[in-house]
PDB file with SEQRES, HELIX, SHEET and CRYST1 records, atoms N, CA, C and O in Angstrom:
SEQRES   1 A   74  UNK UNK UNK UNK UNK UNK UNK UNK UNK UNK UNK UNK UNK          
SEQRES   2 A   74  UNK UNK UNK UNK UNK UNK UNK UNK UNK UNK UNK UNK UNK          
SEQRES   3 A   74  UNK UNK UNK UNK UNK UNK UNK UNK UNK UNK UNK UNK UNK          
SEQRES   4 A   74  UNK UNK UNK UNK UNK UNK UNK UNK UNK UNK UNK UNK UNK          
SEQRES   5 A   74  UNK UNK UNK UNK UNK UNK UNK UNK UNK UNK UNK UNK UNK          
SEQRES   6 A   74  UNK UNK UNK UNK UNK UNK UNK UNK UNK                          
HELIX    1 AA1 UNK A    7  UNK A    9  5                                   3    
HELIX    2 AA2 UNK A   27  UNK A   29  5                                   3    
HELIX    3 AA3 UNK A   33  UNK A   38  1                                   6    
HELIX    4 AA4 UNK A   60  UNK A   69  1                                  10    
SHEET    1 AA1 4 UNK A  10  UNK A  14  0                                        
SHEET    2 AA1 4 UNK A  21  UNK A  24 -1                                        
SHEET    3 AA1 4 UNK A  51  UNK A  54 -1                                        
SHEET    4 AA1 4 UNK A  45  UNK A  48 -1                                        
CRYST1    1.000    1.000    1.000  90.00  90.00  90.00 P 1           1          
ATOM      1  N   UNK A   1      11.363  -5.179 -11.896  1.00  0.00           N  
ATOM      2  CA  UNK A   1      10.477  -5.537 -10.802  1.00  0.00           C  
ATOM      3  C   UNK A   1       9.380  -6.472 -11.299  1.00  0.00           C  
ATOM      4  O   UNK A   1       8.988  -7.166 -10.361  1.00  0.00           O  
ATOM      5  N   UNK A   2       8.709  -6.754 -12.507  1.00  0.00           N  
ATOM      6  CA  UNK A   2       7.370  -7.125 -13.281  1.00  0.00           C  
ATOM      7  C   UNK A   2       8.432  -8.538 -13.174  1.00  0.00           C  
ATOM      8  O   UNK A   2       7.849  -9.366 -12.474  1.00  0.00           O  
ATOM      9  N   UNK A   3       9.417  -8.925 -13.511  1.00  0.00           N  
ATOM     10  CA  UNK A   3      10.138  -9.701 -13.708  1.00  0.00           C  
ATOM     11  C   UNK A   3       9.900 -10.751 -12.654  1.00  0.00           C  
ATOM     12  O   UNK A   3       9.501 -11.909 -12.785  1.00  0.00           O  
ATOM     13  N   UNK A   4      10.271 -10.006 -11.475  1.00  0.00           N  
ATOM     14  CA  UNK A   4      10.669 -10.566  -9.900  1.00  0.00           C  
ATOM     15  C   UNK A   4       9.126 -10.848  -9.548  1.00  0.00           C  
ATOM     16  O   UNK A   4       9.147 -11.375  -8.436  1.00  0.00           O  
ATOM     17  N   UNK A   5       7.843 -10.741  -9.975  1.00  0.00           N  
ATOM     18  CA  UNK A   5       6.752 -10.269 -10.023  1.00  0.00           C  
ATOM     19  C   UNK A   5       6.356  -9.715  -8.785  1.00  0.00           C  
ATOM     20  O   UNK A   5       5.559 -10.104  -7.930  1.00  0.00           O  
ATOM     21  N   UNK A   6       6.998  -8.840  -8.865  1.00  0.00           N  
ATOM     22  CA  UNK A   6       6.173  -7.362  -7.936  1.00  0.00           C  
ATOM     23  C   UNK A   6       7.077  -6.976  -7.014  1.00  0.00           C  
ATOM     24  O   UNK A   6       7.877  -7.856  -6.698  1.00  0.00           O  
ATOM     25  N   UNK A   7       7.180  -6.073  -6.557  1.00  0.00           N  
ATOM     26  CA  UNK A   7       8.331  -5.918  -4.966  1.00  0.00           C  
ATOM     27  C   UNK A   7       7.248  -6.692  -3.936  1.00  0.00           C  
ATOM     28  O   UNK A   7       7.872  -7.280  -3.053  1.00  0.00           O  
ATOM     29  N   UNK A   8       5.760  -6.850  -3.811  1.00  0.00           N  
ATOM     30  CA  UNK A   8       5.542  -7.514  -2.760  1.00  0.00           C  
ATOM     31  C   UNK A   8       6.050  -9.187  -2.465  1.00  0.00           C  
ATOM     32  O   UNK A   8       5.968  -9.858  -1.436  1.00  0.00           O  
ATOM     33  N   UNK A   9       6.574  -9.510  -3.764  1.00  0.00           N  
ATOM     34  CA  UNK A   9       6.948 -10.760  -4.017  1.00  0.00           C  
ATOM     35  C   UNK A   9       8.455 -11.392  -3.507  1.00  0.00           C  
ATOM     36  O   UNK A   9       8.976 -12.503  -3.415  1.00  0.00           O  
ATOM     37  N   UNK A  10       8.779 -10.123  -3.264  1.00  0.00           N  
ATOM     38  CA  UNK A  10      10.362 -10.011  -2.588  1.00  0.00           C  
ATOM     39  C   UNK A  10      10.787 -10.349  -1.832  1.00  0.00           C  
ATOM     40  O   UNK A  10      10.101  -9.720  -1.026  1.00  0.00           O  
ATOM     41  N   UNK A  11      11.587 -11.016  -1.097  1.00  0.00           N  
ATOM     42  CA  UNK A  11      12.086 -11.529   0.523  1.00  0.00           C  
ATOM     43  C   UNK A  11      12.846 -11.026   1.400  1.00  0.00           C  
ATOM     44  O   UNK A  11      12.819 -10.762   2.602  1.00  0.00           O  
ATOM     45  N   UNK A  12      14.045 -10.894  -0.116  1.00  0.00           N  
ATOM     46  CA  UNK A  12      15.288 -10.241  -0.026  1.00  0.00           C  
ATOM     47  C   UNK A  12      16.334 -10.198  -1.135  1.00  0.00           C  
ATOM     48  O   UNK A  12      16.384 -11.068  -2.005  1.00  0.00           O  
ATOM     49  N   UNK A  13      17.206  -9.109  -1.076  1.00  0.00           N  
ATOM     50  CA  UNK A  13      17.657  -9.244  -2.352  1.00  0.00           C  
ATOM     51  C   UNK A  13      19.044  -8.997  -1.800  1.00  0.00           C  
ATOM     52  O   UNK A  13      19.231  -8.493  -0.692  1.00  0.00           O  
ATOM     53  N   UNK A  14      20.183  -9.446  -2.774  1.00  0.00           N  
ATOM     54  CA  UNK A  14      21.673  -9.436  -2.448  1.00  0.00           C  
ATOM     55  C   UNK A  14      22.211  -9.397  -3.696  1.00  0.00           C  
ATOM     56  O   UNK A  14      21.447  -9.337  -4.659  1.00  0.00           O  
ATOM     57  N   UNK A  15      23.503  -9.422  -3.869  1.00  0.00           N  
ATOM     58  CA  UNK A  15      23.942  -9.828  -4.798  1.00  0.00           C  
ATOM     59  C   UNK A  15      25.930  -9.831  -4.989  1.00  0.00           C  
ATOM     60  O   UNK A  15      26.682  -8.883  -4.764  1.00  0.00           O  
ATOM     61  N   UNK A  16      26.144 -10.642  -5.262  1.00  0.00           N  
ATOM     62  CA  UNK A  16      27.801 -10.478  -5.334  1.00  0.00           C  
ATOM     63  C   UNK A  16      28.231  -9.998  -6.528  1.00  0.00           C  
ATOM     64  O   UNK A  16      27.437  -9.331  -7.192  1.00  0.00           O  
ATOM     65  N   UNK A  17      29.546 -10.241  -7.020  1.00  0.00           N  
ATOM     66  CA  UNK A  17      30.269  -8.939  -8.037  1.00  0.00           C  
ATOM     67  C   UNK A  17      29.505  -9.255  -9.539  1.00  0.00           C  
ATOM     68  O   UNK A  17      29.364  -8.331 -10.340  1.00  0.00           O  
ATOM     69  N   UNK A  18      29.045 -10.584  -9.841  1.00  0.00           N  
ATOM     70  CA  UNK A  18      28.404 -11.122 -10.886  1.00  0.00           C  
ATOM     71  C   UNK A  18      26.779 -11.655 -10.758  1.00  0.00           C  
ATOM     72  O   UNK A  18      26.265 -12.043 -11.807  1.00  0.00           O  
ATOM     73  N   UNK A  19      25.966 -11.686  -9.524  1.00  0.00           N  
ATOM     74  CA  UNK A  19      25.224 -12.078  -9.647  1.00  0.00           C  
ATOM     75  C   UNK A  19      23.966 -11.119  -8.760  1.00  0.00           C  
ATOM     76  O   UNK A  19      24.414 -10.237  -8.028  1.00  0.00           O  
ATOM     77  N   UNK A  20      22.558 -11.272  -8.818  1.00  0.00           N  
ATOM     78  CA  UNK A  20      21.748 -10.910  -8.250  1.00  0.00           C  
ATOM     79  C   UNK A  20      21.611 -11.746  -7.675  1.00  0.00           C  
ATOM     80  O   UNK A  20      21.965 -12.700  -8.368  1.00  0.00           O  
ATOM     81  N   UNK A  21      21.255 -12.108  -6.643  1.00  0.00           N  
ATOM     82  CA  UNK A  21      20.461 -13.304  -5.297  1.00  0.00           C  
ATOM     83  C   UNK A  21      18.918 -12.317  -4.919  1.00  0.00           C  
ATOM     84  O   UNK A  21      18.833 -11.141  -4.565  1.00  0.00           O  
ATOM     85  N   UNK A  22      17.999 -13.181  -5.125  1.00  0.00           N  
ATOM     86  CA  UNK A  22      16.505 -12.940  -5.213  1.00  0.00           C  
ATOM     87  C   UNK A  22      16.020 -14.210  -4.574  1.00  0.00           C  
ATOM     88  O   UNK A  22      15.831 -15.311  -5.092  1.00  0.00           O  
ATOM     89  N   UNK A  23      15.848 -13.782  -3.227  1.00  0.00           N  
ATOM     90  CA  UNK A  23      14.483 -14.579  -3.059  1.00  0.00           C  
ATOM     91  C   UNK A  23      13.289 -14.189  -2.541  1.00  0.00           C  
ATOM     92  O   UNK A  23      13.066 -13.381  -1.639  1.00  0.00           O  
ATOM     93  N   UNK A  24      12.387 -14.978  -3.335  1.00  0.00           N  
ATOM     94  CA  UNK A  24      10.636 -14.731  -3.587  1.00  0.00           C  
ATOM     95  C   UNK A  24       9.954 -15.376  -2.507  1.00  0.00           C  
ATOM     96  O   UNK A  24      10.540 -16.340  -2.014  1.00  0.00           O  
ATOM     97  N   UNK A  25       8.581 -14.979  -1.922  1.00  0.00           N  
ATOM     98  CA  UNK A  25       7.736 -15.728  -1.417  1.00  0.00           C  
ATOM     99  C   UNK A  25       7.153 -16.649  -2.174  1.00  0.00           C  
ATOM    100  O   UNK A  25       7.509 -17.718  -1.680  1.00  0.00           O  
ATOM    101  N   UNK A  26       6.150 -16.959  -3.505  1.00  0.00           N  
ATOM    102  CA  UNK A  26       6.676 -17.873  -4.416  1.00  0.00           C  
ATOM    103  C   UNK A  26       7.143 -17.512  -5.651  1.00  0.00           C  
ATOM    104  O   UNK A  26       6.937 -16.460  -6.257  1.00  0.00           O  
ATOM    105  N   UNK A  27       7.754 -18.416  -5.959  1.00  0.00           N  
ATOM    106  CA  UNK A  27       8.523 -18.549  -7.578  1.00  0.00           C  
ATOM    107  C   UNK A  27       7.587 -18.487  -8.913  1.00  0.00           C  
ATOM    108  O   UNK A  27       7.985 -18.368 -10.072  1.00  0.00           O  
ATOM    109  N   UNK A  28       6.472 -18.579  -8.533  1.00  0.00           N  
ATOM    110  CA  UNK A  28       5.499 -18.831  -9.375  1.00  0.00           C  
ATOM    111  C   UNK A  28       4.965 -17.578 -10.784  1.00  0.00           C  
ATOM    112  O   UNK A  28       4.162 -17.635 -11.714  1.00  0.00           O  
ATOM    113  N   UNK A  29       5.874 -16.601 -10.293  1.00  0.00           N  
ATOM    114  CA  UNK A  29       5.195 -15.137 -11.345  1.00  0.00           C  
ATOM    115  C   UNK A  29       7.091 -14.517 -11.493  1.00  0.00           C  
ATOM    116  O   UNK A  29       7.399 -13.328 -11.572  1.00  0.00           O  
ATOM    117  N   UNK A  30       7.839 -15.397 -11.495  1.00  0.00           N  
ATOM    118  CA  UNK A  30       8.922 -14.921 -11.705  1.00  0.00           C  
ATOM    119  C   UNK A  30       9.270 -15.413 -13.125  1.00  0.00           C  
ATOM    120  O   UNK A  30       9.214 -16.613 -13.394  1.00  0.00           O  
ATOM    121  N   UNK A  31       9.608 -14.534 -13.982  1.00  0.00           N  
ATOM    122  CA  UNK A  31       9.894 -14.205 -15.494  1.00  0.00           C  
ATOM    123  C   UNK A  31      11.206 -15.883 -15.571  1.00  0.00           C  
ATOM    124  O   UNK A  31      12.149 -16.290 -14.893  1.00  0.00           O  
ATOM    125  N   UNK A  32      10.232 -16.474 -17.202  1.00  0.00           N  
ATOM    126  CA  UNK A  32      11.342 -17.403 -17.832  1.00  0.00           C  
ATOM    127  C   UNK A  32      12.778 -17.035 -18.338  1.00  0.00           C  
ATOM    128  O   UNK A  32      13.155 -16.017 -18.918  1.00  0.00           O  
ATOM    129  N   UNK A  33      13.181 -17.681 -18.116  1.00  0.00           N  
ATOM    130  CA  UNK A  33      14.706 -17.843 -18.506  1.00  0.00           C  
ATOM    131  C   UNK A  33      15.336 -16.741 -19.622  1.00  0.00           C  
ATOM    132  O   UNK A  33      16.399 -16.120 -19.601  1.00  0.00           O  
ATOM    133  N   UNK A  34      14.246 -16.761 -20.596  1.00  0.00           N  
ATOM    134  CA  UNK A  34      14.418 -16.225 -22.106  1.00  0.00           C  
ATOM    135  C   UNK A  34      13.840 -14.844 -21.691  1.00  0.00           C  
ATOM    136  O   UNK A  34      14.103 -14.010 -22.557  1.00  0.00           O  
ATOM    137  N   UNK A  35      13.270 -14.427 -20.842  1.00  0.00           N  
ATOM    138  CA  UNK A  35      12.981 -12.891 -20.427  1.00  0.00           C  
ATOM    139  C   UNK A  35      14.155 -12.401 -19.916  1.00  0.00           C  
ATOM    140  O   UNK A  35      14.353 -11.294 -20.417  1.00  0.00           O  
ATOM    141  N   UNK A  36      15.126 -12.744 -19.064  1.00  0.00           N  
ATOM    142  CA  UNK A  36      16.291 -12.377 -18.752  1.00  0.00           C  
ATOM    143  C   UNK A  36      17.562 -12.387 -19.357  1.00  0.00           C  
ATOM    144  O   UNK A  36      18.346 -11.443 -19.268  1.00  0.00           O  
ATOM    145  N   UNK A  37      17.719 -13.113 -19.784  1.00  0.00           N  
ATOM    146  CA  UNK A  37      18.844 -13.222 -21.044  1.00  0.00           C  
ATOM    147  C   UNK A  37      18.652 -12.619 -22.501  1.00  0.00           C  
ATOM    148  O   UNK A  37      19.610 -12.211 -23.156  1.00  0.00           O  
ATOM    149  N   UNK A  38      17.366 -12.593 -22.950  1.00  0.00           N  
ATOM    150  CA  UNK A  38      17.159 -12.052 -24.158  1.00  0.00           C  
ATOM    151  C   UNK A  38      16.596 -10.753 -24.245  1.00  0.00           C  
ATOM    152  O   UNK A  38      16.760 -10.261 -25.362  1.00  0.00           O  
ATOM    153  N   UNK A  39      15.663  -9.649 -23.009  1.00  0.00           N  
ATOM    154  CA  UNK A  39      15.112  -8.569 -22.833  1.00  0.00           C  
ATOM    155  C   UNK A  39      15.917  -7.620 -21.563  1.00  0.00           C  
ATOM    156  O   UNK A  39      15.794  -6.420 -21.321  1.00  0.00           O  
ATOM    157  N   UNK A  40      16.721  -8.603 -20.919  1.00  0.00           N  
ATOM    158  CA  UNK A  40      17.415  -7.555 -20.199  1.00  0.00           C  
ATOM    159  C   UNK A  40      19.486  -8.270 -20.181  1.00  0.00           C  
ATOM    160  O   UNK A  40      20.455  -7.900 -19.519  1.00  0.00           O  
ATOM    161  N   UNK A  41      19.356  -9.129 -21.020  1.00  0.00           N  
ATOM    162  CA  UNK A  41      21.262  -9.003 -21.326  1.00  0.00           C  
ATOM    163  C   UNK A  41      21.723 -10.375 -20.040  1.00  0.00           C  
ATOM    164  O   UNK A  41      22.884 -10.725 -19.826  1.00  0.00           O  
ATOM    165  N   UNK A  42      20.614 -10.896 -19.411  1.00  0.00           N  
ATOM    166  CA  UNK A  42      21.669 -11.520 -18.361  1.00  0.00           C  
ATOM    167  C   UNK A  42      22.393 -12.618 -19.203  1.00  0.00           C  
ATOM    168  O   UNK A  42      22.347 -12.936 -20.391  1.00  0.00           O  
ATOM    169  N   UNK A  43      23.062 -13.058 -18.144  1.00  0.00           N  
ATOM    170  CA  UNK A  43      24.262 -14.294 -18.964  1.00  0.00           C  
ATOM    171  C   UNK A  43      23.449 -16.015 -18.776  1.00  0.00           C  
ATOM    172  O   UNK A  43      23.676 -17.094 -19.324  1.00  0.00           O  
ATOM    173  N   UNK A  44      22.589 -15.632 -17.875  1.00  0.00           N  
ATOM    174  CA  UNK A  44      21.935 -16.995 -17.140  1.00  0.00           C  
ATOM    175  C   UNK A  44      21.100 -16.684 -15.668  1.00  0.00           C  
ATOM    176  O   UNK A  44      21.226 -15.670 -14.981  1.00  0.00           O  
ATOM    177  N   UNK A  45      20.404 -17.606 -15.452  1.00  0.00           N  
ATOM    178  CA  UNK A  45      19.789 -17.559 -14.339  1.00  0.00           C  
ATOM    179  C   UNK A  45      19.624 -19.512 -13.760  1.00  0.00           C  
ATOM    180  O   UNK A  45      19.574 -20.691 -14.111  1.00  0.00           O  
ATOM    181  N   UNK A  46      19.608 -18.585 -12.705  1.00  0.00           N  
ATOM    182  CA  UNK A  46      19.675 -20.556 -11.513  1.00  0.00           C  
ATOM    183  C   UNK A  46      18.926 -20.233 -10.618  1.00  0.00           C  
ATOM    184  O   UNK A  46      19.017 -19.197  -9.959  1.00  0.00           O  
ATOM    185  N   UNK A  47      17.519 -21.696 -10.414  1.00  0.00           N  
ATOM    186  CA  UNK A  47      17.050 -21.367  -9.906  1.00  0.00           C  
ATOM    187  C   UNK A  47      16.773 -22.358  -8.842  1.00  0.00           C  
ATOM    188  O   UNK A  47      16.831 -23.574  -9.026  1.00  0.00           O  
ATOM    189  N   UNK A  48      16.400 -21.659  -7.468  1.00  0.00           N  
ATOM    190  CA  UNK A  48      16.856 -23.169  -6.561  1.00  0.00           C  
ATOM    191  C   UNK A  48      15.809 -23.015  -5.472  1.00  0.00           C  
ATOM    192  O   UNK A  48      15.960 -22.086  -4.678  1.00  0.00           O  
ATOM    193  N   UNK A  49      14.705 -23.870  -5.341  1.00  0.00           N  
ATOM    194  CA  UNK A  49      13.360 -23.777  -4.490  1.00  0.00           C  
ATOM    195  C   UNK A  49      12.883 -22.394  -4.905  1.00  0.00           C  
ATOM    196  O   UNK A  49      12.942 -22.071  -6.091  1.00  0.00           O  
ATOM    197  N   UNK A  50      12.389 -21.520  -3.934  1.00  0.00           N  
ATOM    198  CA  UNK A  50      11.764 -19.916  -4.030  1.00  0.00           C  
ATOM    199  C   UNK A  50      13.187 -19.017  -3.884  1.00  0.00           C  
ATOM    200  O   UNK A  50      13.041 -17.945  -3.296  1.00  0.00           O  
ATOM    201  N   UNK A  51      14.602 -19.354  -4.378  1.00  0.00           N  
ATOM    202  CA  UNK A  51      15.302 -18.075  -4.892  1.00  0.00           C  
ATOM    203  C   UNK A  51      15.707 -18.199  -6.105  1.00  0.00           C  
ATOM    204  O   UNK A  51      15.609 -19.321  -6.603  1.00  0.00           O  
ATOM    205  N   UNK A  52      16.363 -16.913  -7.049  1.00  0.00           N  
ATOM    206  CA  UNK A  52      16.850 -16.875  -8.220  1.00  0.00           C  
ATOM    207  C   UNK A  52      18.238 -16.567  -8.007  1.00  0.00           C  
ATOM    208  O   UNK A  52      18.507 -16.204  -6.862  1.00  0.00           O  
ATOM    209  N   UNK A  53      19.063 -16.616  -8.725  1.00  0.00           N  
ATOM    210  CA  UNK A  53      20.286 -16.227  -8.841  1.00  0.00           C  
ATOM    211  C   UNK A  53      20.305 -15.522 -10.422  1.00  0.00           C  
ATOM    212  O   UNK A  53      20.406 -16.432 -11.245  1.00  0.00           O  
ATOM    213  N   UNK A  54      20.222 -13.880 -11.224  1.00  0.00           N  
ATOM    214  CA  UNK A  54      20.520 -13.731 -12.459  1.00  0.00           C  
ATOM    215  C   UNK A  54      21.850 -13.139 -12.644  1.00  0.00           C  
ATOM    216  O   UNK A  54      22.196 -12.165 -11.975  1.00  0.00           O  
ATOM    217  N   UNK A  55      22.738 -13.773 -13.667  1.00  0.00           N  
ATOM    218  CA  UNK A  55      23.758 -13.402 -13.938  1.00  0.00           C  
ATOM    219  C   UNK A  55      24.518 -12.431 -14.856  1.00  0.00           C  
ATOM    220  O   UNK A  55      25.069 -12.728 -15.916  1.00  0.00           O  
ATOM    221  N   UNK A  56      24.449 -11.090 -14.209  1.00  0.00           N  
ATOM    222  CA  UNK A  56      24.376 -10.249 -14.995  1.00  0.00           C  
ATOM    223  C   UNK A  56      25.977  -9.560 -15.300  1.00  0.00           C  
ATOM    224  O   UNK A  56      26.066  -8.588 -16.050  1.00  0.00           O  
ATOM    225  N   UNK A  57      27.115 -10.116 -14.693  1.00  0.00           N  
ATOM    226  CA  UNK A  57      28.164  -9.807 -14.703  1.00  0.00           C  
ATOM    227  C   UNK A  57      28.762  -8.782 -14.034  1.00  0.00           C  
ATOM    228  O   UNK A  57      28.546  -8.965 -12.836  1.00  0.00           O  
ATOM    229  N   UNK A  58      29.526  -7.613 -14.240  1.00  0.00           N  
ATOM    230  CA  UNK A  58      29.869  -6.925 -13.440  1.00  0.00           C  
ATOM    231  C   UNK A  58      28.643  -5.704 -13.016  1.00  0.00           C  
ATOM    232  O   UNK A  58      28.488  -5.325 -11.855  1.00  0.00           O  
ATOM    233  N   UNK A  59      27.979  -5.284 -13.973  1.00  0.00           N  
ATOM    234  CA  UNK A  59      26.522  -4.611 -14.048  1.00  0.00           C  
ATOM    235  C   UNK A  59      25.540  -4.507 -12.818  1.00  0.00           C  
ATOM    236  O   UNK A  59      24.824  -3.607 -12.380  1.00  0.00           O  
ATOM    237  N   UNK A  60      25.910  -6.312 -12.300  1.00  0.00           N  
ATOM    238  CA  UNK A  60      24.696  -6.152 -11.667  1.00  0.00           C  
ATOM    239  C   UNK A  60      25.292  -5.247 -10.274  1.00  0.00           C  
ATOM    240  O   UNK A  60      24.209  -5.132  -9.700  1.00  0.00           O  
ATOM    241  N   UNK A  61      25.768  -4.908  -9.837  1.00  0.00           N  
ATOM    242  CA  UNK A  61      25.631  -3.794  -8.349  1.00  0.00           C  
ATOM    243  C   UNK A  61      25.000  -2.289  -9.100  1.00  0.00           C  
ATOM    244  O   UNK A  61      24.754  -1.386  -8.299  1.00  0.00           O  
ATOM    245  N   UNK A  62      24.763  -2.030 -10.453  1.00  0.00           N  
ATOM    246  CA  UNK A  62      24.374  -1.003 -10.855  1.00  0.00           C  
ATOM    247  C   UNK A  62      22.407  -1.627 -10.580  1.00  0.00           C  
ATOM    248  O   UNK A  62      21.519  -1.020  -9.981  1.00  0.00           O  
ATOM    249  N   UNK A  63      22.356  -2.504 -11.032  1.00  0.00           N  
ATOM    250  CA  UNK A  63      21.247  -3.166 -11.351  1.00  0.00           C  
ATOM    251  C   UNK A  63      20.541  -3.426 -10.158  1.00  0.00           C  
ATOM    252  O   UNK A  63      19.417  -2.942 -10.027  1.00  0.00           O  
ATOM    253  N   UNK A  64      21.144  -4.265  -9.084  1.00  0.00           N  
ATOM    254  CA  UNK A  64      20.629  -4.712  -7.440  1.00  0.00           C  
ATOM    255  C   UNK A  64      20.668  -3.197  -7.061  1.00  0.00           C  
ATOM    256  O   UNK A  64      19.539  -3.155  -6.574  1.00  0.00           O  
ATOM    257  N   UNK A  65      21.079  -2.083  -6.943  1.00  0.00           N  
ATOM    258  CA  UNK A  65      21.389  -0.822  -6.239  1.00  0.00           C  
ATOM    259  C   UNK A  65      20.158   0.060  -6.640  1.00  0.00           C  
ATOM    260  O   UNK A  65      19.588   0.875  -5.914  1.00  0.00           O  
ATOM    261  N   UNK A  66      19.761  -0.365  -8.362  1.00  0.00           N  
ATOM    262  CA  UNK A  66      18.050   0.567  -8.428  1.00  0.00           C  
ATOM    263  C   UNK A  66      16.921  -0.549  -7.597  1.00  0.00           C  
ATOM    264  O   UNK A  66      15.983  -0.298  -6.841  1.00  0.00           O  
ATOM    265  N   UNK A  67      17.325  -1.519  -7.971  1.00  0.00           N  
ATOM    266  CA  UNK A  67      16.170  -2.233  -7.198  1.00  0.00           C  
ATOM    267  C   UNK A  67      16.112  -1.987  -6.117  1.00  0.00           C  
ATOM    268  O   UNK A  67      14.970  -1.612  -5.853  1.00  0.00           O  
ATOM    269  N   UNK A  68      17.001  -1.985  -4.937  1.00  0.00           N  
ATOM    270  CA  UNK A  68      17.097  -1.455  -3.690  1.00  0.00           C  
ATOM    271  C   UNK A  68      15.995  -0.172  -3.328  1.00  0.00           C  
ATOM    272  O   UNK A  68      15.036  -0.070  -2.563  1.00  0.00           O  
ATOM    273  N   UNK A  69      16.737   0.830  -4.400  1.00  0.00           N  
ATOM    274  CA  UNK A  69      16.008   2.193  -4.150  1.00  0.00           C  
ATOM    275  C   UNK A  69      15.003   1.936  -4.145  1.00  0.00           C  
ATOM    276  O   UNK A  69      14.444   2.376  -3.141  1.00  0.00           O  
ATOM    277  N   UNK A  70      13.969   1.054  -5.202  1.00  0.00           N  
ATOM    278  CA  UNK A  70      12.645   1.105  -5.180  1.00  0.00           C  
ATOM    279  C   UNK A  70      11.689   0.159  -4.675  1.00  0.00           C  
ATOM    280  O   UNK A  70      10.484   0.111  -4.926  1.00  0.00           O  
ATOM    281  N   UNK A  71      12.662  -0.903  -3.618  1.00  0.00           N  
ATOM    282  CA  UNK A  71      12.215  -1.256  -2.557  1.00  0.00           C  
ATOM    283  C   UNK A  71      12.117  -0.424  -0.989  1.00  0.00           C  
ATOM    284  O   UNK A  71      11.317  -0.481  -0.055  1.00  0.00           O  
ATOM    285  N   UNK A  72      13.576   0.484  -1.301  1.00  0.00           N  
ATOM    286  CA  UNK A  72      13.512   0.775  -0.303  1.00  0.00           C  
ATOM    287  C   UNK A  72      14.062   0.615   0.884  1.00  0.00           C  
ATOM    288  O   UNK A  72      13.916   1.129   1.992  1.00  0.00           O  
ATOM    289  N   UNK A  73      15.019  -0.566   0.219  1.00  0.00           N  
ATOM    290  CA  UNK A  73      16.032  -0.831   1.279  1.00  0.00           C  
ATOM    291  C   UNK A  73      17.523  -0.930   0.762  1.00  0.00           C  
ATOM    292  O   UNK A  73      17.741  -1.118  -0.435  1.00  0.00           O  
ATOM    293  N   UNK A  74      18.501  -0.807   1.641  1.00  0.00           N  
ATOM    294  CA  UNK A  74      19.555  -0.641   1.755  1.00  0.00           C  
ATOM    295  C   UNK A  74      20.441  -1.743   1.045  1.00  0.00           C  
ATOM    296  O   UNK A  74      21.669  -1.675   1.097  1.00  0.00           O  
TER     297      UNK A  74                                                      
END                                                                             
């Protein structure tokens, strides 16, 4: 979440069989490249206006599914 910087920072979150989809109100407190790949394992991140895409491989529905919980949504 410190990553995404903050759940208030959140828009919405998704994600398909390899990726997280994150988008932010701004992009501006969302963690560099080398925070995700080197402190939490992703494969890459893409980033496109105020969303992220991190590529966490098959993992991430374990990964998008706690974030959920502690947003709070489905």
């Amino acid at each position: 979440m410190e990553g995404l910087a903050g759940s208030d920072n959140i828009k919405s979150i998704t994600n398909c069989a390899t990726r997280s989809r994150v988008e932010l109100n701004p992009i501006d407190g969302f963690y560099e490249d080398g925070f995700w790949v080197n402190e939490l394992g992703a494969s890459g991140v893409v980033r496109k206006k105020n969303s992220v895409q991190v590529i966490f491989g098959p993992r991430v529905i374990t990964i998008a599914s706690k974030i959920k919980v502690v947003l709070g949504v489905d």
